[in-house]
mmCIF file of the C-alpha atoms, coordinates in Angstrom:
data_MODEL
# 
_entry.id   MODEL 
# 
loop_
_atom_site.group_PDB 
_atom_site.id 
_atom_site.type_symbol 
_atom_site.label_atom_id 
_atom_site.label_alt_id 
_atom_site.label_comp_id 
_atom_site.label_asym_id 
_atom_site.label_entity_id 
_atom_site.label_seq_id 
_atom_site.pdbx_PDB_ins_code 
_atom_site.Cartn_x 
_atom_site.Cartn_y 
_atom_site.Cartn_z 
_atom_site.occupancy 
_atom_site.B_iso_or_equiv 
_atom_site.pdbx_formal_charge 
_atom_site.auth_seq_id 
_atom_site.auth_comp_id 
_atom_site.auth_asym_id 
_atom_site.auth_atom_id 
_atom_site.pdbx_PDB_model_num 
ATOM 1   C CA . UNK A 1 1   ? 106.739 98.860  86.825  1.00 0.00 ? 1   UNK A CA 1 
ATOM 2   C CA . UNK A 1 2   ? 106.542 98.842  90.788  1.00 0.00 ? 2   UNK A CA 1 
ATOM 3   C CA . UNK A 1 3   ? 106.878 95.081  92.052  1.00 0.00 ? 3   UNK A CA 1 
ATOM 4   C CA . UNK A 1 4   ? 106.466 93.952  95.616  1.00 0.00 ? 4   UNK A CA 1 
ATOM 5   C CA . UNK A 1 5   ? 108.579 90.577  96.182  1.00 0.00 ? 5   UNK A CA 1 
ATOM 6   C CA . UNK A 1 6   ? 107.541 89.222  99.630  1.00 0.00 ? 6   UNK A CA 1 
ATOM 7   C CA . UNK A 1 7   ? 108.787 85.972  100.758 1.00 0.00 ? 7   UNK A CA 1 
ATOM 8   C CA . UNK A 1 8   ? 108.008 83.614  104.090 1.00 0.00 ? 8   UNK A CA 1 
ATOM 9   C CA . UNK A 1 9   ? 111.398 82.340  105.450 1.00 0.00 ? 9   UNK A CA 1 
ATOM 10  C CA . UNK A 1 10  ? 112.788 80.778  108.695 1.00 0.00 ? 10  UNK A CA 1 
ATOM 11  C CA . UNK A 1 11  ? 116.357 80.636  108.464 1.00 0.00 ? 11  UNK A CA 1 
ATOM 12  C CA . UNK A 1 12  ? 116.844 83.125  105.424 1.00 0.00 ? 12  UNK A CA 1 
ATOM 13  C CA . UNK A 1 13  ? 117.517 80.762  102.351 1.00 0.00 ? 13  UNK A CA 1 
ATOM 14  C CA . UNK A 1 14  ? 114.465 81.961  100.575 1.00 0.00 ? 14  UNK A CA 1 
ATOM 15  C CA . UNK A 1 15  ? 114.543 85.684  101.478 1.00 0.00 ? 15  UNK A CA 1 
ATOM 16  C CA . UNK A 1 16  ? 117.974 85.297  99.635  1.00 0.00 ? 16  UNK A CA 1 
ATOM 17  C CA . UNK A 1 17  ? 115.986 83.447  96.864  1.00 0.00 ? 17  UNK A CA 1 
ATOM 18  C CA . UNK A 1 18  ? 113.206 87.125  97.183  1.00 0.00 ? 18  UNK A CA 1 
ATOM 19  C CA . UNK A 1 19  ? 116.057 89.043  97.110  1.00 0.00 ? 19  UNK A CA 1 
ATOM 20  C CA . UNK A 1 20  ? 117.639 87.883  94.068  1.00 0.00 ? 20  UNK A CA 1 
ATOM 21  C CA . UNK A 1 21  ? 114.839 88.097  92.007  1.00 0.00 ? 21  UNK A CA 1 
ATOM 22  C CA . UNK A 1 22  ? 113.699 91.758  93.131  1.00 0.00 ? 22  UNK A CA 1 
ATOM 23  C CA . UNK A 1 23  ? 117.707 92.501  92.361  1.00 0.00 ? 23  UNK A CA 1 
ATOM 24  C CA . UNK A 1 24  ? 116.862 91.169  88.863  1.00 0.00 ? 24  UNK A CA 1 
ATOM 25  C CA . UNK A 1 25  ? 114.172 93.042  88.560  1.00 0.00 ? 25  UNK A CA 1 
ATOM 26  C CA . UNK A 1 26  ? 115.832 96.148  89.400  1.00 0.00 ? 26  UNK A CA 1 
ATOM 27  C CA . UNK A 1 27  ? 118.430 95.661  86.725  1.00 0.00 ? 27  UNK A CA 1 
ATOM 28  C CA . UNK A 1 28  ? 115.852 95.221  84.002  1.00 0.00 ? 28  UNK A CA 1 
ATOM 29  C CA . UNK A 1 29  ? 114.817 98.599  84.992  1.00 0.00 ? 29  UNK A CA 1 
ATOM 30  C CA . UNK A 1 30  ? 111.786 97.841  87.695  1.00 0.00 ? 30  UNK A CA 1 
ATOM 31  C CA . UNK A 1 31  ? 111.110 99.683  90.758  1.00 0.00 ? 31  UNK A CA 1 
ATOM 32  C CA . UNK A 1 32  ? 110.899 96.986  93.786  1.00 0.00 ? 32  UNK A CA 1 
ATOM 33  C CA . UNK A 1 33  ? 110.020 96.844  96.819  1.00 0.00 ? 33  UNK A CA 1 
ATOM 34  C CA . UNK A 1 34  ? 111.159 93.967  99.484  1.00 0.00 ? 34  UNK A CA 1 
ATOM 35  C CA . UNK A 1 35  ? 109.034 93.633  102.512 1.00 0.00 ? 35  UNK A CA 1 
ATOM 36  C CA . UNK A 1 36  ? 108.265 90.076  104.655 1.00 0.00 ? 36  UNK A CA 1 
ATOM 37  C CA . UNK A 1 37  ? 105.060 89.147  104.157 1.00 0.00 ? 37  UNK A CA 1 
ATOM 38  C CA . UNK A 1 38  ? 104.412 89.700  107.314 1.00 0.00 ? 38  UNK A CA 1 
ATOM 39  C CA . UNK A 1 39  ? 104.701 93.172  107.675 1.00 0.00 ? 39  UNK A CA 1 
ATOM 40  C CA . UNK A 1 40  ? 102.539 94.311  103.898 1.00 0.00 ? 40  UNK A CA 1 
ATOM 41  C CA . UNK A 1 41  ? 99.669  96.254  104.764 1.00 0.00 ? 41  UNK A CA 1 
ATOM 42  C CA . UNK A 1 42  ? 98.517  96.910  101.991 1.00 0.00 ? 42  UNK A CA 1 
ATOM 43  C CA . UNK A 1 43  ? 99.263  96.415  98.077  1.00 0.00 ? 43  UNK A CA 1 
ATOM 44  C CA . UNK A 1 44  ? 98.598  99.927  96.934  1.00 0.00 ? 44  UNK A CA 1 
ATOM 45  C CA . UNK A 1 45  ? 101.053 101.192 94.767  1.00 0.00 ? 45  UNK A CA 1 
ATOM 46  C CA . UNK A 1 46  ? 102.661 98.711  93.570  1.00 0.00 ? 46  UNK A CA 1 
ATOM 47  C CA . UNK A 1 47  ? 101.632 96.791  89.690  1.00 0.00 ? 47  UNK A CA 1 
ATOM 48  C CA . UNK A 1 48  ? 102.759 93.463  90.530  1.00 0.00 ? 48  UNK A CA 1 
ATOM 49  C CA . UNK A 1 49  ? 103.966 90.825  93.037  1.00 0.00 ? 49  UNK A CA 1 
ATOM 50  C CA . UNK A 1 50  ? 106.261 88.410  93.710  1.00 0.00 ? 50  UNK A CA 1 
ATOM 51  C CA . UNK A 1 51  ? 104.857 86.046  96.225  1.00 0.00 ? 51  UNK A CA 1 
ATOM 52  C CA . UNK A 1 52  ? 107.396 83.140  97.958  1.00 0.00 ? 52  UNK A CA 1 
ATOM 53  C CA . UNK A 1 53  ? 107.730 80.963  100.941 1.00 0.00 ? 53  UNK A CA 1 
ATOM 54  C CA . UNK A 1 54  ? 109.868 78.051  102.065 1.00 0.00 ? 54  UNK A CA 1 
ATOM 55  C CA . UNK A 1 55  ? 108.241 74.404  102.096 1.00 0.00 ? 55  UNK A CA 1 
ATOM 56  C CA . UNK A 1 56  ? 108.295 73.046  105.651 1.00 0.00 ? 56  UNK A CA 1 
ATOM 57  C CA . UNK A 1 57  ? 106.738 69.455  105.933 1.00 0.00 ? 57  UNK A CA 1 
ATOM 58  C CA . UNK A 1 58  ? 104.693 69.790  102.186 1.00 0.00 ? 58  UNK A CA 1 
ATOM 59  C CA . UNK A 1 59  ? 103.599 73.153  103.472 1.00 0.00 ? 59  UNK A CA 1 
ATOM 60  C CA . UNK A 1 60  ? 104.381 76.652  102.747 1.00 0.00 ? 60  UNK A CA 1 
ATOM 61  C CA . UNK A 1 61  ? 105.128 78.907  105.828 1.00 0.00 ? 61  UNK A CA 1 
ATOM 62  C CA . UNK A 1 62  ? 102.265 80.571  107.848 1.00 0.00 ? 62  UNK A CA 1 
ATOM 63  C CA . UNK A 1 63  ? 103.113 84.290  106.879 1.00 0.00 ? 63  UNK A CA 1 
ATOM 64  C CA . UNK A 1 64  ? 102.814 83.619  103.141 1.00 0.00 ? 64  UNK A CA 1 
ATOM 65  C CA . UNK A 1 65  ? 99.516  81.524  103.395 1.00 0.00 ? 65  UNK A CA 1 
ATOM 66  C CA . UNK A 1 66  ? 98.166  84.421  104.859 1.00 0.00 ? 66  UNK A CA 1 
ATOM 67  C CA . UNK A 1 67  ? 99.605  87.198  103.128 1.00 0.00 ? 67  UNK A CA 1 
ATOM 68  C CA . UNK A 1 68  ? 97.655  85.480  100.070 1.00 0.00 ? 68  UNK A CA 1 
ATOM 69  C CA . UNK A 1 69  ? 94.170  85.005  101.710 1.00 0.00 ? 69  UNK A CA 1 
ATOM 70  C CA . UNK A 1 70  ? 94.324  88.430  103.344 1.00 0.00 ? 70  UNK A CA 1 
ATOM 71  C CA . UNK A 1 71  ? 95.693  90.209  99.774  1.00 0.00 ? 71  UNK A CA 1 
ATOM 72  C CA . UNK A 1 72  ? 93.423  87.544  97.302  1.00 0.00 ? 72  UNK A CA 1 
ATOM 73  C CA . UNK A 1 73  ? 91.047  89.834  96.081  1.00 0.00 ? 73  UNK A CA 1 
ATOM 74  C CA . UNK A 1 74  ? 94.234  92.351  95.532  1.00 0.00 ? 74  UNK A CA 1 
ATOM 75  C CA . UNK A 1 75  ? 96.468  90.031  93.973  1.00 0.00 ? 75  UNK A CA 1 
ATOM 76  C CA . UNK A 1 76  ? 93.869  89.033  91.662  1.00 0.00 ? 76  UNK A CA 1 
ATOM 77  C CA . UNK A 1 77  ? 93.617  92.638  90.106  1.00 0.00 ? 77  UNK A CA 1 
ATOM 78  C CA . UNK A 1 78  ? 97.918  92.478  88.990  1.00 0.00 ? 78  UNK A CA 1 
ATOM 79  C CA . UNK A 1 79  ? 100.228 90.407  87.909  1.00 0.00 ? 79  UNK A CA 1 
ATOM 80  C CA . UNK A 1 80  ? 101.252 87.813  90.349  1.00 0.00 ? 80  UNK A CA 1 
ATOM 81  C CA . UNK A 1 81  ? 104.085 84.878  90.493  1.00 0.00 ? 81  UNK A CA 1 
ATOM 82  C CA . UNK A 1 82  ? 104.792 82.408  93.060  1.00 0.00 ? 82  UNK A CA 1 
ATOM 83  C CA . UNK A 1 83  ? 107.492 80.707  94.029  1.00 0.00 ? 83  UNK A CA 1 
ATOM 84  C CA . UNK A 1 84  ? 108.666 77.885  96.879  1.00 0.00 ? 84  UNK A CA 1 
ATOM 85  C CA . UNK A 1 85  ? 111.783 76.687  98.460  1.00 0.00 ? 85  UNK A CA 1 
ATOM 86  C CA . UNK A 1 86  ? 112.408 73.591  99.907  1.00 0.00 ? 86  UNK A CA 1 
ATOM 87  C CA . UNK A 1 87  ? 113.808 69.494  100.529 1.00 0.00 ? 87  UNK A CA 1 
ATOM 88  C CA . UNK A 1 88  ? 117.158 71.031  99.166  1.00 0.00 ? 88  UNK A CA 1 
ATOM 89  C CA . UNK A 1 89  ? 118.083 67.364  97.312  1.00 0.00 ? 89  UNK A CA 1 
ATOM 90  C CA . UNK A 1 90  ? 115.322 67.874  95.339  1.00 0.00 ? 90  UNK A CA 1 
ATOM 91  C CA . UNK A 1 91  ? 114.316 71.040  93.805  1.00 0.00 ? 91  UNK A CA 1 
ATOM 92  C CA . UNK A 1 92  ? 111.973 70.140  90.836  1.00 0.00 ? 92  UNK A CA 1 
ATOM 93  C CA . UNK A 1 93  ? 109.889 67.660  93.117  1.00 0.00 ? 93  UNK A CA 1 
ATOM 94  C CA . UNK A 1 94  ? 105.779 68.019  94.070  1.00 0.00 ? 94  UNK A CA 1 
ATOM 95  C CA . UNK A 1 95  ? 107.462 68.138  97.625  1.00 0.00 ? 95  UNK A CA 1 
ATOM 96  C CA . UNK A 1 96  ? 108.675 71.701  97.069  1.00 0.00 ? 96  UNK A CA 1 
ATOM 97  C CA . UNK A 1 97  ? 105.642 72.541  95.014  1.00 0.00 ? 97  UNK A CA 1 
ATOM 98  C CA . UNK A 1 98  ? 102.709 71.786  97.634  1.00 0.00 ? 98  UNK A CA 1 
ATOM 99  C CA . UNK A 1 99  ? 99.085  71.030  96.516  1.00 0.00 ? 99  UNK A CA 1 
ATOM 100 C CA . UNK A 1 100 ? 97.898  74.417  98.144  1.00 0.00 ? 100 UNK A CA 1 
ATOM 101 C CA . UNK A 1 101 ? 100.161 76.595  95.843  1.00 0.00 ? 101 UNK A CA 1 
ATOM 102 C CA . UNK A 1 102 ? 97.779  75.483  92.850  1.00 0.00 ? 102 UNK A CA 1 
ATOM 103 C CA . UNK A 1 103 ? 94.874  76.998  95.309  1.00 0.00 ? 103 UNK A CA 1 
ATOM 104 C CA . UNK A 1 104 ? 96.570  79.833  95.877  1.00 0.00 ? 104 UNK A CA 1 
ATOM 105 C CA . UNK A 1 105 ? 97.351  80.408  92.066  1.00 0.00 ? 105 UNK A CA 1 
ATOM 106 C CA . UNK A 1 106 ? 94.155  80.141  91.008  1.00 0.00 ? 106 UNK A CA 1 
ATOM 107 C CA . UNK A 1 107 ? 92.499  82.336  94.207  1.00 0.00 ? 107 UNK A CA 1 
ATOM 108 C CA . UNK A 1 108 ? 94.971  85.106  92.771  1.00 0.00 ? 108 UNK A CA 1 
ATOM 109 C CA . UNK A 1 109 ? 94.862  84.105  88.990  1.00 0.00 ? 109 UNK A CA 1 
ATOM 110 C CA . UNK A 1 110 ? 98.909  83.766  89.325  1.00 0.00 ? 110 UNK A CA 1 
ATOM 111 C CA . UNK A 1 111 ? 100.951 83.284  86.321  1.00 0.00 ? 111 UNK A CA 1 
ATOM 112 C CA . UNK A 1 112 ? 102.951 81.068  87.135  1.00 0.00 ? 112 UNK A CA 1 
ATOM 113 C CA . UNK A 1 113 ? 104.625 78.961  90.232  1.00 0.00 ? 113 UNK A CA 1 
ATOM 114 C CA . UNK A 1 114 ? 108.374 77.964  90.501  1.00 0.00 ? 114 UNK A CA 1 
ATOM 115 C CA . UNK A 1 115 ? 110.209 75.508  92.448  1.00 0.00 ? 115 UNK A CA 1 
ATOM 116 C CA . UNK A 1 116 ? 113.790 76.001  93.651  1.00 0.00 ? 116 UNK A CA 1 
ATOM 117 C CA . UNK A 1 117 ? 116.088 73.824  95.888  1.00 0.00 ? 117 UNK A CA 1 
ATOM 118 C CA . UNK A 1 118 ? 116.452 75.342  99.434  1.00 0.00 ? 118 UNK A CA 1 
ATOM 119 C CA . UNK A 1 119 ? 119.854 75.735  101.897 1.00 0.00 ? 119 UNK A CA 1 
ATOM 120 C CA . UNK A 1 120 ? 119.937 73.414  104.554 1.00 0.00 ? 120 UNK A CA 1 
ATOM 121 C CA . UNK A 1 121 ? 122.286 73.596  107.633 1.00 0.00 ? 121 UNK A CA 1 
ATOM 122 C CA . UNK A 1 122 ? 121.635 71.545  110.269 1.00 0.00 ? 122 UNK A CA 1 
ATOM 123 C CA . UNK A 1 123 ? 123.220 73.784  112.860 1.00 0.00 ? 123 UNK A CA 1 
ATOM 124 C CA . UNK A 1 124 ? 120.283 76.816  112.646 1.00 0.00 ? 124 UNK A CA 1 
ATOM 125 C CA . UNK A 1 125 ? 117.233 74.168  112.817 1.00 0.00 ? 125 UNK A CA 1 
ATOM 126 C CA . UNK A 1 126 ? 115.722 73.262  115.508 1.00 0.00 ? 126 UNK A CA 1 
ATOM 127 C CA . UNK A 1 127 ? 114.753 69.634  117.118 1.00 0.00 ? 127 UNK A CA 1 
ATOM 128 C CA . UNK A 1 128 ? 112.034 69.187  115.643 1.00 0.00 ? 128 UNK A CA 1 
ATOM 129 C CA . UNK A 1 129 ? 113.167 70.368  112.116 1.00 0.00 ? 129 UNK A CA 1 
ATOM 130 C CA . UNK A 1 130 ? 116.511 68.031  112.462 1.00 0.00 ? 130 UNK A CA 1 
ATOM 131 C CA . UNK A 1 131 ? 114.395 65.344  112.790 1.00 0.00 ? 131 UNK A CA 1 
ATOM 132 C CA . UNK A 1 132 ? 112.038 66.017  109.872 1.00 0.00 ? 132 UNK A CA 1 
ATOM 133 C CA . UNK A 1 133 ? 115.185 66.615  107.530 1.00 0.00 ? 133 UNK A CA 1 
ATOM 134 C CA . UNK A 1 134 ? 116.581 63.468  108.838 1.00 0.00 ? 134 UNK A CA 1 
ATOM 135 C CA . UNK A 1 135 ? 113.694 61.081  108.342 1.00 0.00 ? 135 UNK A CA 1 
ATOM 136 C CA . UNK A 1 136 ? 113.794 63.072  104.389 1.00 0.00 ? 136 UNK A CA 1 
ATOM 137 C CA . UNK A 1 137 ? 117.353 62.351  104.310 1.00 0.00 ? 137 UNK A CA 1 
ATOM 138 C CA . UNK A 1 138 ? 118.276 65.930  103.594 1.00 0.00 ? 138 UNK A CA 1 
ATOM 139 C CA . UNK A 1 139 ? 122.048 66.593  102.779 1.00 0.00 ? 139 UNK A CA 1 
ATOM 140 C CA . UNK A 1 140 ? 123.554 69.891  104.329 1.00 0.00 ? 140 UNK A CA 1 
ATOM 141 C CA . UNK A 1 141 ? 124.511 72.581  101.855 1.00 0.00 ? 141 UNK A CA 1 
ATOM 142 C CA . UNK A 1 142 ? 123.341 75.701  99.611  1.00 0.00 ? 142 UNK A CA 1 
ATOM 143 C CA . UNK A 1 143 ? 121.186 73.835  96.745  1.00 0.00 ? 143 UNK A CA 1 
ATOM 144 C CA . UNK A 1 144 ? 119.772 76.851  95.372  1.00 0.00 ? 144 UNK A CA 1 
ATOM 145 C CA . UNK A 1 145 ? 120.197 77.513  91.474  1.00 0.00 ? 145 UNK A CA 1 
ATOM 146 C CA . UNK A 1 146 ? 120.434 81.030  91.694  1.00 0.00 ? 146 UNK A CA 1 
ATOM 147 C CA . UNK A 1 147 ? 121.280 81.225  88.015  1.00 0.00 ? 147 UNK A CA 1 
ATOM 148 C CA . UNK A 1 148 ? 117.771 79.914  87.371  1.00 0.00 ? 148 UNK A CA 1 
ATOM 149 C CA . UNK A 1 149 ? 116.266 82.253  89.784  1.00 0.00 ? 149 UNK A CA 1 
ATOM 150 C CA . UNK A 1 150 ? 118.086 84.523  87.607  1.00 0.00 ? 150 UNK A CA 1 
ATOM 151 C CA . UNK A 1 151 ? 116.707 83.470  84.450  1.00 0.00 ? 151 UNK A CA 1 
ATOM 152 C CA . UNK A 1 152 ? 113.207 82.968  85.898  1.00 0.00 ? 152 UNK A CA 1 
ATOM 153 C CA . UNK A 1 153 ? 113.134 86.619  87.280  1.00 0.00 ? 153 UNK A CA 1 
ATOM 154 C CA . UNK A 1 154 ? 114.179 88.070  83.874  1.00 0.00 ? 154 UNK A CA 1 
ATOM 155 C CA . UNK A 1 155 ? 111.167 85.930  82.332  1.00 0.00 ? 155 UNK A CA 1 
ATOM 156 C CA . UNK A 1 156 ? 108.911 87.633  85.004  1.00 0.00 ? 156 UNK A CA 1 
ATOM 157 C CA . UNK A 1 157 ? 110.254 91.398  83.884  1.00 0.00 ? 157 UNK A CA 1 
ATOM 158 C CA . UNK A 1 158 ? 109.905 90.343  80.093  1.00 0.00 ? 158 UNK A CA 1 
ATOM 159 C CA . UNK A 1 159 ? 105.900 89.411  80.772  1.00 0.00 ? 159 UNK A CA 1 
ATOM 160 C CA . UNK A 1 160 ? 105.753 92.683  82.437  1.00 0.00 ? 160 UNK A CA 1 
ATOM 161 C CA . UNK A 1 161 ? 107.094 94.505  79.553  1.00 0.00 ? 161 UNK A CA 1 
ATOM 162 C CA . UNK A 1 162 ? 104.960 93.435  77.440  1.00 0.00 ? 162 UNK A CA 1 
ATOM 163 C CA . UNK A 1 163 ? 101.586 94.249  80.037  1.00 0.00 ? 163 UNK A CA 1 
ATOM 164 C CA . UNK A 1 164 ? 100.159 97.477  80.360  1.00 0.00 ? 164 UNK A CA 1 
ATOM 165 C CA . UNK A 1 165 ? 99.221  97.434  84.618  1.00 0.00 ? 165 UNK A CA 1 
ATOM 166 C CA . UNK A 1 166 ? 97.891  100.513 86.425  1.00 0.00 ? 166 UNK A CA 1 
ATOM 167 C CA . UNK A 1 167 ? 98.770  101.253 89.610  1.00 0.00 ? 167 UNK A CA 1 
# 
């Protein structure tokens, strides 16, 4: 099966989040492909996607919102999961799963959306940022479960086993 994981990130945290999943996916026996939203031009080729962006003030990152209204009509014909990034104190909260991921998953007829904790480091944001984390109280540190991104990437290649795609 050839996947495309893209993910929208500004200091990295969830391209390491995309990146752990497509290596996942590579040791279940997939062929992936890791490109920033940003820079897809098209979706031919490949039988499924991986879709992901960091959460930035309830919102997921411009790159990815776009990637899925330019690509809906394409992700809609494969296999597509989403997941988000964000407040790194609270990984399972609405706040890392905003209300426009359930448009986007049912513009694309996703499977499925997942929430993971983010990184934070104060030192890489910027003023603006530093004061949004502050006023959410956000505590420095790598929060990501990356056993559970893990797990939830092996889940993805198990529901891909089991579907015939074309390219």
């Amino acid at each position: 099966m050839r996947v495309l994981v893209t993910a929208a990130s500004r200091h990295g945290g969830t391209a390491e989040i995309g990146s752990r999943v497509a290596a996942e996916l590579i040791a279940r026996g997939h062929e992936v492909e890791v490109v920033d939203p940003a820079q897809v031009k098209t979706l031919d080729g490949f039988n499924a996607v991986v879709l992901g962006s960091a959460v930035y003030t309830g919102h997921w990152l411009p790159a990815a919102r776009e990637f899925a209204s330019t690509f809906a009509a394409d992700l809609a014909k494969r296999p597509v999961w989403l997941f988000s990034s964000g407040l790194a104190t609270a990984p399972a909260a609405a706040a890392n799963s905003p209300a426009e991921t359930r448009a986007v998953m049912t513009a694309v007829g996703a499977r499925g959306h997942r929430a993971f904790g983010g990184r934070l480091d104060h030192e890489v944001l910027n003023l603006a940022e530093r004061a949004i984390i502050a006023a959410a109280r956000g505590r420095d540190g790598d929060h990501r479960d990356m056993a559970a991104v893990e797990e939830w990437a092996g889940q993805i290649s198990g529901e891909l086993a089991r579907t015939a795609i074309p390219a």
